[in-house]
C-alpha positions as CSV (number, residue, x, y, z in Angstrom):
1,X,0.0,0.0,0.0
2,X,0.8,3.1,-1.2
3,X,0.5,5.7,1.4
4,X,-0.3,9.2,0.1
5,X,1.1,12.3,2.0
6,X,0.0,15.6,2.2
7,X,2.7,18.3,3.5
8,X,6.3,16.9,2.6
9,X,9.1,17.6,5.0
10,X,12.3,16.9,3.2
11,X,13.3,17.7,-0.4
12,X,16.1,16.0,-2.6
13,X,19.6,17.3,-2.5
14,X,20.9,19.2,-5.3
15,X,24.2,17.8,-4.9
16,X,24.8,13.5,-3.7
17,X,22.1,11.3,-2.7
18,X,19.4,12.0,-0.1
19,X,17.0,14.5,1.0
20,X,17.1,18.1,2.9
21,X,14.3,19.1,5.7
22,X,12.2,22.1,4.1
23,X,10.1,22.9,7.0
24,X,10.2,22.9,10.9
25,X,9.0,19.7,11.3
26,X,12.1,18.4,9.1
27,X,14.6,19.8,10.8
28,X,13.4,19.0,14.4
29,X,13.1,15.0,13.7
30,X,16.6,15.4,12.2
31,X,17.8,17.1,15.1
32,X,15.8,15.0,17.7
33,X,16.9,12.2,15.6
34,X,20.6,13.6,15.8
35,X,20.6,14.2,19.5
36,X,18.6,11.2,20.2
37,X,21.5,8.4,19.3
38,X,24.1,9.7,21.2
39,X,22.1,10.5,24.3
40,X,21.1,6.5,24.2
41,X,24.4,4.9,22.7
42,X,26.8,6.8,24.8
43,X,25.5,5.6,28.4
44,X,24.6,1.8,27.1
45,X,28.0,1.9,25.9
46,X,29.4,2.7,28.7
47,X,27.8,0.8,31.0
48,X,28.9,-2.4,29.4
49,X,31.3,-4.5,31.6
50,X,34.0,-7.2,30.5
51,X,31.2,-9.9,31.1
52,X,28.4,-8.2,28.9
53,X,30.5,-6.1,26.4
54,X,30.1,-8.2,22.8
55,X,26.4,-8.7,23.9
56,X,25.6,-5.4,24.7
57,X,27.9,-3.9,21.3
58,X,25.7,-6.5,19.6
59,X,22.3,-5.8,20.7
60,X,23.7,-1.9,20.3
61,X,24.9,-2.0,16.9
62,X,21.4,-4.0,15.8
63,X,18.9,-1.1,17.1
64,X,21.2,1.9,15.8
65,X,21.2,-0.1,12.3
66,X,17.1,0.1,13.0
67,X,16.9,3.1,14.0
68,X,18.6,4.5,11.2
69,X,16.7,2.5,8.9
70,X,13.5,3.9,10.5
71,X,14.6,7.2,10.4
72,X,15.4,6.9,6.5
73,X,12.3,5.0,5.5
74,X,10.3,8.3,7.4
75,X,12.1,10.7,5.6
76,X,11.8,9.0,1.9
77,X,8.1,8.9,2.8
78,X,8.0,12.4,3.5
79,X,10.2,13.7,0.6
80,X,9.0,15.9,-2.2
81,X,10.4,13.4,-4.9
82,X,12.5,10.4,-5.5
83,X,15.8,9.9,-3.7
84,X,18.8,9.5,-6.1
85,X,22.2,10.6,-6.9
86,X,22.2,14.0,-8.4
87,X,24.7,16.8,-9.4
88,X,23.5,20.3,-9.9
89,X,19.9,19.3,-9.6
90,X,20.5,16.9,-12.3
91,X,20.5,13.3,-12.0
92,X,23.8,11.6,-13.2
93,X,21.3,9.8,-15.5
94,X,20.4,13.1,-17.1
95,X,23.8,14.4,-17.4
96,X,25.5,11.2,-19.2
97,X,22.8,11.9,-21.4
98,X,23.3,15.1,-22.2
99,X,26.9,14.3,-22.4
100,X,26.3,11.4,-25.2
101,X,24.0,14.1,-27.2
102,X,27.6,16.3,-26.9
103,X,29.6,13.7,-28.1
104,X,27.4,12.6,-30.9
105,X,26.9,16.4,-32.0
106,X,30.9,16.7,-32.3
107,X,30.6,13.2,-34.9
């Protein structure tokens, strides 16, 4: 299911691959999102001992992998567009494109 959204929160990037917050509500999950991690990981990291420590990095390294997942999934579903690797606005497809219609109008 397709899941239709009305106000989008992020926007591509001109330049690389990924999206920008356009709005207040972008930028404060990115930045709850950004201050949220460390605030977790630092203190469960150090509160492993010698007896718990490749359990605990495990079970660590698992839920920042999901959380990061989660928190991309959220903002693909909330971008104004597709995410892809661009340059200048362009997408690279678009610009070896243009660059074969170059190279073909020097033939």
């Amino acid at each position: 299911m397709s899941e239709k959204v009305e106000e989008y929160w992020f926007k591509p990037k001109r330049h690389g691959y990924g999206a920008t917050p356009t709005n207040w509500k972008g930028w404060l999950v990115t930045g709850s999102f950004a201050v949220f991690l460390p605030l977790v990981s630092v203190p469960w990291l150090l509160s492993l001992n010698d007896d718990t420590r490749l359990v605990g990095m495990i079970v660590w390294a698992v839920t920042f992998l999901a959380a990061v997942y989660w928190f991309t999934s959220f903002a693909k579903r909330r971008t104004d567009g597709e995410w892809m690797l661009r340059w200048n606005g362009k997408t690279y497809k678009e610009l070896l494109e243009e660059k074969a219609q170059e190279m073909n109008a020097k033939e």
